[in-house]
N, C-alpha and C positions, 0 to 999 in steps of 0.2 A: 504494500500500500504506500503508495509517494508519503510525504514529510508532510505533503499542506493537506492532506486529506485529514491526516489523524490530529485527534484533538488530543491536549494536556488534562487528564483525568484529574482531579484536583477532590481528595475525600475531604471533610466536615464532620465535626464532629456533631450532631443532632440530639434533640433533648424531647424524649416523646411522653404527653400527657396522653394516657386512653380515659375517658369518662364513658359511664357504662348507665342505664337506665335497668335496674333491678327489677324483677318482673315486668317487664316492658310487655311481652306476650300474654301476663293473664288479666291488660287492659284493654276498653273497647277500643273502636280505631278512631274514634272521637281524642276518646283520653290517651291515647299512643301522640296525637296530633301533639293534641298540646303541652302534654308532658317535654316533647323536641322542642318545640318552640322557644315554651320556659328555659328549656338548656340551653338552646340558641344566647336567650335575650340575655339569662345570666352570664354566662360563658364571655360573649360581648362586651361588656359592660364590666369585665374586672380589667384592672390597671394593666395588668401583663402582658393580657392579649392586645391591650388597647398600644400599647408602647413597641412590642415586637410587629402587630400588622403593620404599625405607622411607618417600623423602619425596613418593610420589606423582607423579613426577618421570622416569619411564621407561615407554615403550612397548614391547609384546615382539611382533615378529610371526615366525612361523615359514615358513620358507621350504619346506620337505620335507628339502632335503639342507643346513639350516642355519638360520641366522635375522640377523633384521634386529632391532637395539636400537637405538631413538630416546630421545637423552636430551633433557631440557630442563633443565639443569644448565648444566654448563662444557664450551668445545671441550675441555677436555683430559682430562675423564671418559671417552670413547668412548676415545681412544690409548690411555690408562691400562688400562682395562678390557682389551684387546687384548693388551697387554703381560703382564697379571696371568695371562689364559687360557693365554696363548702358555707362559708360565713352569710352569704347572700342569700344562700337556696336555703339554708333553716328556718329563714321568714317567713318564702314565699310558695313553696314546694307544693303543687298540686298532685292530687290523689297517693297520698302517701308513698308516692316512689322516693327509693333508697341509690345514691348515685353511687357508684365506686370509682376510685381515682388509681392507678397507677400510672409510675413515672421510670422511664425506660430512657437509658443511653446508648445512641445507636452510631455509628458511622454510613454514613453515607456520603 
């Protein structure tokens, strides 16, 4: 393969939040809607995410009953961020769903 074809491969290290919606399945599809929503608007609305999207610096993939946030920031943006939800969503938490948070460091 010529020189200018190939690209300089360059890894990152990556800092991954999974958020999970806990019996997500034994709700109607009403309360599945909203329940995402809710995690959406909280998810949004914490500092972390709010500072990594601004800098270009965050990946959103959505999971159906949740989602996956890859920072390329600091390990401690993902905790933090988790923290900030966890804080928010004890307020506002529609039909008693239970979220779970893990925090994964990946290379990519």
């Amino acid at each position: 393969m010529p020189a200018e074809v190939k690209k300089q491969i360059e890894l990152e290290i990556a800092h991954v939040l999974f958020i999970d919606i806990v019996s997500y399945s034994k709700l109607s599809i009403n309360e599945q809607r909203a329940a995402v929503d809710e995690l959406n608007e909280v998810v949004r609305a914490s500092e972390q995410f709010q500072k990594a999207e601004t800098a270009g610096r965050l990946l959103k993939i959505a999971t159906g009953d949740g989602m996956a946030l890859v920072f390329y920031t600091s390990p401690e943006a993902p905790a933090q961020c988790a923290v900030e939800v966890a804080a928010r969503a004890r307020n506002i938490r529609a039909y008693n769903c239970a979220w779970v948070f893990t925090v994964d460091p990946s290379a990519v």
